[in-house]
C-alpha positions in Angstrom: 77.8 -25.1 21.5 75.6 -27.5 23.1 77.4 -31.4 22.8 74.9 -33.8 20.8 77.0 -36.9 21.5 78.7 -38.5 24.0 82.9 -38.1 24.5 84.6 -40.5 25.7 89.1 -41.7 25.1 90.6 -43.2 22.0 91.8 -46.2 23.6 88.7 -46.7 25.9 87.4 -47.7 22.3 90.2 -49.3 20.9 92.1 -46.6 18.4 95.5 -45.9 19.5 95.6 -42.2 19.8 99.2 -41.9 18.0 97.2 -43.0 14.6 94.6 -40.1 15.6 97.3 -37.5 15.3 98.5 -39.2 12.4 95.1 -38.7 10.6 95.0 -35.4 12.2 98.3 -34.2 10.9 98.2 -35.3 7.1 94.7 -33.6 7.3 96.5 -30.7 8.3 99.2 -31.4 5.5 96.6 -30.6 2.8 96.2 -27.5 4.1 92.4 -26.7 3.4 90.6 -29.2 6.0 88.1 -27.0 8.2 87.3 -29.9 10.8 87.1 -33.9 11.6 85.3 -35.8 14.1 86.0 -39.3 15.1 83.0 -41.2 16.4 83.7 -44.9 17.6 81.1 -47.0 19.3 78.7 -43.9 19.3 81.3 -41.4 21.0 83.3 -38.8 20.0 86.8 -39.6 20.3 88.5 -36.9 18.2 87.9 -33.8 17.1 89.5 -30.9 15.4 88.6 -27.4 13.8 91.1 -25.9 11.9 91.1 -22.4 13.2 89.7 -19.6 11.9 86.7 -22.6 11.7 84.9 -23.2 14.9 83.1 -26.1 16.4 79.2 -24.1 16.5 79.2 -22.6 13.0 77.5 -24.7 10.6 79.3 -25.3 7.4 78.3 -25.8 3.5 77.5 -29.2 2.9 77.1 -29.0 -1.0 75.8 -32.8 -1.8 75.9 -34.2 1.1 72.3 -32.7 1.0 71.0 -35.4 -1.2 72.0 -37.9 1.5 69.2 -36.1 4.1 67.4 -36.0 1.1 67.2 -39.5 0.1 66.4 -40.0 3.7 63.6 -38.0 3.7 61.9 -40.0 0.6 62.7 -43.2 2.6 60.8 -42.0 5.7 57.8 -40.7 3.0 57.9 -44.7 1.0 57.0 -45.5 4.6 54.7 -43.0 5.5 52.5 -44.5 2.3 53.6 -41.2 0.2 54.8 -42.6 -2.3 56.7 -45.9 -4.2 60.1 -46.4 -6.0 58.4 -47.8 -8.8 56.0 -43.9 -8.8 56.5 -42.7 -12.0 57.9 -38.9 -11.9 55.6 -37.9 -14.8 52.3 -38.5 -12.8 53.7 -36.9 -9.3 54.6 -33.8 -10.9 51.4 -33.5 -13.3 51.8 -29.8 -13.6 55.6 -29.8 -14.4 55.5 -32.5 -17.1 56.1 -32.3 -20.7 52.1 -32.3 -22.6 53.7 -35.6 -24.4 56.2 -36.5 -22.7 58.9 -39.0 -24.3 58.8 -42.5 -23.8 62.0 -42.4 -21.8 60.7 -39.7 -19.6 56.9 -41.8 -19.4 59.2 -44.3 -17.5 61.5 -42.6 -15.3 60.6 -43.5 -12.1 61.8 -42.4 -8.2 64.0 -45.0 -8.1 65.9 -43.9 -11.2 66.6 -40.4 -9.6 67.9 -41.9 -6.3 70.4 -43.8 -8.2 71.3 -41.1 -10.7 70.0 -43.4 -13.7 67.9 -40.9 -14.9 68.9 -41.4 -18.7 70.5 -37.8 -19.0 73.8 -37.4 -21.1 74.2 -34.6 -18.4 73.4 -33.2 -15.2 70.1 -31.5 -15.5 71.0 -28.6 -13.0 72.6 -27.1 -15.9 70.3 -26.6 -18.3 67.9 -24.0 -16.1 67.9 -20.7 -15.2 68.2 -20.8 -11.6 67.4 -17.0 -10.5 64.0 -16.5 -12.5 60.8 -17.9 -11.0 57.6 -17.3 -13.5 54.5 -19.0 -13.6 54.6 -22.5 -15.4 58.6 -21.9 -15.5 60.0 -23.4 -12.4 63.1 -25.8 -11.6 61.4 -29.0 -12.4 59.8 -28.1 -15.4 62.7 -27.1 -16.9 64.7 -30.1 -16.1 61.6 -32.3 -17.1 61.6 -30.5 -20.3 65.5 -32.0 -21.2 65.8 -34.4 -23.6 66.2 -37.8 -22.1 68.8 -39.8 -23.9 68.8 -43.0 -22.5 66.4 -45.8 -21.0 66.2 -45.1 -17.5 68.0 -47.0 -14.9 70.9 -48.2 -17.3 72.9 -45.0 -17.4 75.0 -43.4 -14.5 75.2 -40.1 -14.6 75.6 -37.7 -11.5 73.1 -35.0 -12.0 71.5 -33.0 -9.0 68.7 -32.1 -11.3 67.1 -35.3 -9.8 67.7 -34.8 -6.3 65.9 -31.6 -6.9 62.9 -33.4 -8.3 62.8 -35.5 -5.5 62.5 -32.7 -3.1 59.9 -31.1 -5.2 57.6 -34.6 -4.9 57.5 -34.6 -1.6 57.2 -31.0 -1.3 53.8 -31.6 -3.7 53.0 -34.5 -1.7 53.7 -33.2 2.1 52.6 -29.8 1.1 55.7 -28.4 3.5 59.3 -27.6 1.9 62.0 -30.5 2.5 63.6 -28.9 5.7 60.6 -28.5 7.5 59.4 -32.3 6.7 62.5 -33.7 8.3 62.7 -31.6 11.1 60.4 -33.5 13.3 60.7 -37.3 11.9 65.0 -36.8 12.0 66.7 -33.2 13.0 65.0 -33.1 16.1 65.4 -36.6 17.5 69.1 -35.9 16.5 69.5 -33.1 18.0 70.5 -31.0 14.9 69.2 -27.8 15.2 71.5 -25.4 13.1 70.2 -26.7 9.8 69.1 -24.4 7.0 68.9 -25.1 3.3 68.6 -23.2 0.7 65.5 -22.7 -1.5 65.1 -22.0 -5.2 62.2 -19.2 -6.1 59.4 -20.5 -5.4 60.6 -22.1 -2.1 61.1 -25.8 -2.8 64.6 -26.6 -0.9 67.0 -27.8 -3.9 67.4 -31.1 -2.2 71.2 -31.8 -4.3 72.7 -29.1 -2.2 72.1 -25.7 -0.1 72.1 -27.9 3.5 74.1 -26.6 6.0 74.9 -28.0 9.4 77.6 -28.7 12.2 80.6 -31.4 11.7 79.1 -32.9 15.0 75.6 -32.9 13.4 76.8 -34.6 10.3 78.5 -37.1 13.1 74.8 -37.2 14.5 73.3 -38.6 10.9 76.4 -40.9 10.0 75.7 -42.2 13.7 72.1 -43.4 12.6 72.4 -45.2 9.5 75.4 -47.1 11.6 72.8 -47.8 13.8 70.0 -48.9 11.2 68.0 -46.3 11.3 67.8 -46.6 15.3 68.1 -43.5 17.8 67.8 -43.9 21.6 65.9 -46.7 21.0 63.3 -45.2 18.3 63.8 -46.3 14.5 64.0 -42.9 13.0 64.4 -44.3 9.4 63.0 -47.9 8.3 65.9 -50.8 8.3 65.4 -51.6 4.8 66.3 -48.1 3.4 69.1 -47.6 5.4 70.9 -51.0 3.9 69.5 -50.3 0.3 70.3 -46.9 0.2 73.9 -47.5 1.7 74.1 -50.5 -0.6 75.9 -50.9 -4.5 72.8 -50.4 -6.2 74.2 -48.9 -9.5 78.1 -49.4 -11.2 79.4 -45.5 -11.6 82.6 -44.4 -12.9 85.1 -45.0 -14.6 86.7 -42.2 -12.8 90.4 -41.7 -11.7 89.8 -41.7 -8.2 89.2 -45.1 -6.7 86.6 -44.0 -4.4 84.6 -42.9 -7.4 84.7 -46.2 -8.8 82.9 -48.4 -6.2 79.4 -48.4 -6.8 76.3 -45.5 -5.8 72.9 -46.2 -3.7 70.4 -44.4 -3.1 72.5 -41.0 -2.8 75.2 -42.3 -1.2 78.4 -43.7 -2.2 80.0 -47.1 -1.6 83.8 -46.7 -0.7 87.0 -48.8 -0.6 86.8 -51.4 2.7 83.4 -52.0 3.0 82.6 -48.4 4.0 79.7 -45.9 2.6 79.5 -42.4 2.4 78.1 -38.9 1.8 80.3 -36.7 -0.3 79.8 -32.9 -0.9 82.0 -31.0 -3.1 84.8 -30.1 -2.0 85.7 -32.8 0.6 82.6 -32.7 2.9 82.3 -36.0 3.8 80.6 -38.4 6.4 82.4 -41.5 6.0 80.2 -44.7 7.7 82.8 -47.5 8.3 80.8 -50.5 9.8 83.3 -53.0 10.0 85.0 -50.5 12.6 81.6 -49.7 13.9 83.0 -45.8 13.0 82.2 -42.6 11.1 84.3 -40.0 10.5 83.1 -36.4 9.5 84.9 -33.9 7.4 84.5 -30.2 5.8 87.3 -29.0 3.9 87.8 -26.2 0.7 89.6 -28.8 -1.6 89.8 -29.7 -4.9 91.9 -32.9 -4.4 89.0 -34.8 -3.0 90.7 -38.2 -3.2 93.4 -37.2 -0.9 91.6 -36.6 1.7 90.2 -40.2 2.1 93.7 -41.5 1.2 94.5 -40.1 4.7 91.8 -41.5 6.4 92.7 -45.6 5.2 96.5 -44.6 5.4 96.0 -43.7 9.4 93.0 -45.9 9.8 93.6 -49.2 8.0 96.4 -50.7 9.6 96.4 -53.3 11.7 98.7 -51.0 13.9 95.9 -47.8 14.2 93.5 -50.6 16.8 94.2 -51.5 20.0 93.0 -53.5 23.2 90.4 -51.0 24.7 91.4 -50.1 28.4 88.7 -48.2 30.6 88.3 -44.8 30.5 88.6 -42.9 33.5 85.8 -40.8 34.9 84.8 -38.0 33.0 87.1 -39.0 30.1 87.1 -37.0 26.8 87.8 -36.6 23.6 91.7 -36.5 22.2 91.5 -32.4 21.5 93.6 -31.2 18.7 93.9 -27.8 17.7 95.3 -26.7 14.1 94.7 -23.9 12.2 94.8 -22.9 8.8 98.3 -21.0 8.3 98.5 -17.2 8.1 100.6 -15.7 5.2 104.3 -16.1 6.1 106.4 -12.3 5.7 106.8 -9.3 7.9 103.8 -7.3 9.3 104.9 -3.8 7.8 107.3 -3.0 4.4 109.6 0.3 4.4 107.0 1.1 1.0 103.8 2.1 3.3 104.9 5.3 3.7 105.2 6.0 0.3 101.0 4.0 -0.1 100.1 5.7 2.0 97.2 8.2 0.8 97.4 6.8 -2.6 94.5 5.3 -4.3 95.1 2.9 -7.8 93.0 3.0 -10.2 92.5 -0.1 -12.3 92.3 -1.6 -15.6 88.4 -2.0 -16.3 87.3 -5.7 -15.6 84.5 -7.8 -15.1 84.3 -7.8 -11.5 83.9 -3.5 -11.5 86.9 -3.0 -9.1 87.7 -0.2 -10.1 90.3 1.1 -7.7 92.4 -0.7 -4.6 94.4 1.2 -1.7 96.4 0.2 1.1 96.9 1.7 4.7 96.3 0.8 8.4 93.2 0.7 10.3 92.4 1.9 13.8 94.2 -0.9 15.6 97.1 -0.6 13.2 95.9 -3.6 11.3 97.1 -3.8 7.3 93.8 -2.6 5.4 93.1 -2.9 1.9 90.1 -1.1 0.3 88.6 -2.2 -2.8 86.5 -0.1 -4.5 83.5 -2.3 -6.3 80.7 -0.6 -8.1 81.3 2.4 -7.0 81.2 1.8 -3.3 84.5 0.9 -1.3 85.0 -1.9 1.0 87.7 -2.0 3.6 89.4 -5.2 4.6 91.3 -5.3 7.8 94.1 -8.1 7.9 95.6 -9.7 11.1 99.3 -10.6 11.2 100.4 -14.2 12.5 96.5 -14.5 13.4 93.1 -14.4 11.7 90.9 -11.5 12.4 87.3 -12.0 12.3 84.9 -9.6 10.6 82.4 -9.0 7.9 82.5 -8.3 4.4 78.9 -6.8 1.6 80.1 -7.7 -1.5 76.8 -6.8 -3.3 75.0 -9.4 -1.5 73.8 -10.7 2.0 76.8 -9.7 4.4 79.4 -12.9 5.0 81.5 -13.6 7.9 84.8 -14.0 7.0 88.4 -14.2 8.8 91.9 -12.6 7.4 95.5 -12.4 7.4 98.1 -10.7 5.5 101.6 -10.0 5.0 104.7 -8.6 3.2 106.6 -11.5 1.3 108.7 -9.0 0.6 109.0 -5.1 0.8 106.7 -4.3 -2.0 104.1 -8.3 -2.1 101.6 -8.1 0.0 99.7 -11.4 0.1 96.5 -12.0 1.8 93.6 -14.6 2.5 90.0 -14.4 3.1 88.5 -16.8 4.4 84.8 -17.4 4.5 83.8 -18.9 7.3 81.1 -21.8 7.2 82.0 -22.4 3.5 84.9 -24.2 1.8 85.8 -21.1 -0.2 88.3 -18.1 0.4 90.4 -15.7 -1.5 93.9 -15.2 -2.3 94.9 -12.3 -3.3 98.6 -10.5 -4.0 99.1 -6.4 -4.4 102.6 -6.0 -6.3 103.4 -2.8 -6.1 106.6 -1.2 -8.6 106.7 2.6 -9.2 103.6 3.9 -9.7 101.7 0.8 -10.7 100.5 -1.9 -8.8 99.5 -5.7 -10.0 96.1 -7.2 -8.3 95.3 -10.8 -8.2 92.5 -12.6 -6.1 92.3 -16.3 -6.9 89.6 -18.6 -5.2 90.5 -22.3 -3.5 88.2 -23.8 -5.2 85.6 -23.4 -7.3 83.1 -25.0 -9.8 84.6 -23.2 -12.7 87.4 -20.4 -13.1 89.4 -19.9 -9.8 90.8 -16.7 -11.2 88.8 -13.8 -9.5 90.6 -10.6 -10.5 94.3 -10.0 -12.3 94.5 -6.4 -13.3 97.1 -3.6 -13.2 96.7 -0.4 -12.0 98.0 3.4 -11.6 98.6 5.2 -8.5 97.2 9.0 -7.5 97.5 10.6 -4.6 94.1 12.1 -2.8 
């Protein structure tokens, strides 16, 4: 991929490079990071992707969305667009309540950057996201919720308003979210991978759906370090960039520290006088200015705590900075190069000749798989068909390395890597991971007699992780 910022040595800036691999290596302890990125003084001075995840394939950013969204109404306040003080009510005439409340009469923009909309609840789940029909869209339905509380006394974290701020400017620019930002902030920062996703009637969702590169998250943690200022033009006005990064609200109590430290306008204050944007699952761009450093993250955890423990465990001490000593020509980066580990056990168990040619049927479940086999593919790989509505899909697993491929599982095709192997001679265990996202699969085939037992449990996930535990019967074809 084409470089967006500069490389240059750890100790040219001033970071001993033993505390990079410390960072580097209780990121790796966690198992599930996908990639970091160091940036000190505006260059890159470590960087990591945890293979099967590569440096050019741009990953799920979940809420670290409504940080490029807040951004965007920033750049619109100056533009003349619009005010804080706008009440929501008369910028989205057509999606308001006949008689609205009083509470919802004075909710204004500035209560859905700081989350003080006056919901008991995140309004994201109280609409149907998959139906689109006249007069029924997103922000009707979430300005038809009852609002509990007077606005701007009551934290509570609900993407429902991020959404409605993307839908204002999308009324007010005429132009969805994505395309508005592209030439006051992607371009001029060189971030051209970004998509995000839309809801029916093609407003981007502003709390989530962006997707981008680690270094391109780097790129926007770079400018707001910088004020708003790239190569010498001030992409985003001064005075957003420190109220937005700024304690403007109290939130928690929570059990993680980090979630205890104040919110702004969609971003959150951290511990030592750093900010940040957090997506679930441990995306993160982490602006420390007191270092005059951000740090970028994607990762499929549900731990996200831990994750920024590491970074003040390896980067606080007094130990972790050094005196900076020139660089040599051409300098770069410290390079690391993980990976995510491949299921530990033997490539082949004594029992495939007796799978082989059998199919097992399974219990009925909610998932419709309805039958599983196991053999070997053309390059002698382990390959696991599931049969899913009707219509098999093969899986070809690596051993002691990820294979890259793609799976249909009734939906747009995703790119996914895999490994497998026998924990013993009749547990086969397997991961999928899906590349770009923090999410894979997990999944164990016990076979004894005739009968097999099928689980597939997800890393994480918003709800239940449990995908699939089912029993089946063998029969030979």
């Amino acid at each position: 991929m084409s470089r967006i910022l500069p490389r240059s040595t750890p100790e040219a800036v001033g970071l001993d490079p033993a505390a990079l691999r410390r960072l580097v290596d209780g990121l790796d302890a966690l198992e599930d990071v996908h990639s970091v990125l160091v940036l000190r003084h505006g260059s890159v001075v470590g960087e990591a992707w945890w293979h099967p995840h590569t440096a050019d394939r741009p990953h799920v950013m979940f809420s670290v969305s409504k940080s490029f969204t807040s951004t965007a109404v920033g750049i619109a306040v100056h533009e003349g667009l619009l005010t804080l003080d706008d009440r929501v009510v008369d910028l989205l005439p057509d999606d308001a309540p006949a008689e609205p409340g009083e509470h919802l009469r004075a909710l204004r923009v500035r209560d859905l950057l700081t989350m003080t909309t006056g919901h008991s609840a995140s309004t994201m789940e109280g609409i149907d996201r998959t139906i689109s029909l006249p007069g029924a869209g997103w922000a009707r339905a979430i300005l038809a919720q009852p609002v509990e509380h007077e606005p701007g006394t009551h934290f509570v974290y609900n993407t429902g308003a991020t959404y409605l701020l993307s839908a204002i400017l999308h009324r007010l620019t005429g132009e969805r979210l994505l395309d508005y930002l592209t030439p006051r902030l992607l371009e001029p920062l060189g971030i051209t991978h970004a998509t995000w996703e839309q809801d029916p009637d093609g407003i981007d969702v502003g709390g989530f759906g962006l997707s981008v590169t680690t270094e391109e998250m780097a790129a926007f943690g770079q400018l707001y370090l910088q004020g708003g200022v790239w190569q010498g033009r001030q992409l985003v006005p001064a005075e957003w960039v420190a109220a937005a990064t700024a304690a403007q609200v109290p939130n928690g109590p929570h059990d993680w520290p980090e979630w205890n430290q104040g919110y702004g306008y969609q971003f959150w204050q951290c511990r030592h006088g750093a900010y940040r944007a957090d997506g679930a699952f441990g995306q993160y761009i982490v602006v420390w200015p007191e270092k005059d450093l951000v740090l970028t993250m994607t990762s499929g955890l549900s731990d996200l705590q831990s994750v920024l423990d590491v970074v003040w465990d390896t980067l606080l001490p007094d130990a972790a900075w050094v005196t900076p000593a020139p660089a040599a020509p051409g300098a770069e980066a410290v390079p690391f190069e993980p990976a995510l580990p491949t299921p530990a056990g033997a490539a082949a168990s004594p029992l495939e000749g007796v799978l082989r040619g059998v199919t097992y049927a399974l219990e009925p479940n909610p998932q419709d798989v309805s039958a599983v086999a196991v053999g070997r593919d053309a390059d002698g790989r382990t390959e696991v068909t599931f049969t899913i509505g009707g219509l098999d899909h093969a899986v070809s697993f690596g051993h002691g390395e990820w294979v890259s491929g793609t799976w249909s599982l009734r939906g747009a095709p995703a790119d996914v890597a895999t490994a497998a192997a026998w924990a013993d001679g009749s547990t086969l265990r397997g991961r999928v991971v899906f590349l770009g996202t923090p999410f894979e699969w997990r999944l164990e085939l016990r076979f004894s007699g005739d009968d097999v037992a099928v689980t597939i449990d997800q890393n994480v996930a918003f709800g239940e992780r449990g995908l699939l535990a089912v029993k089946g019967t063998g029969r030979r074809a």
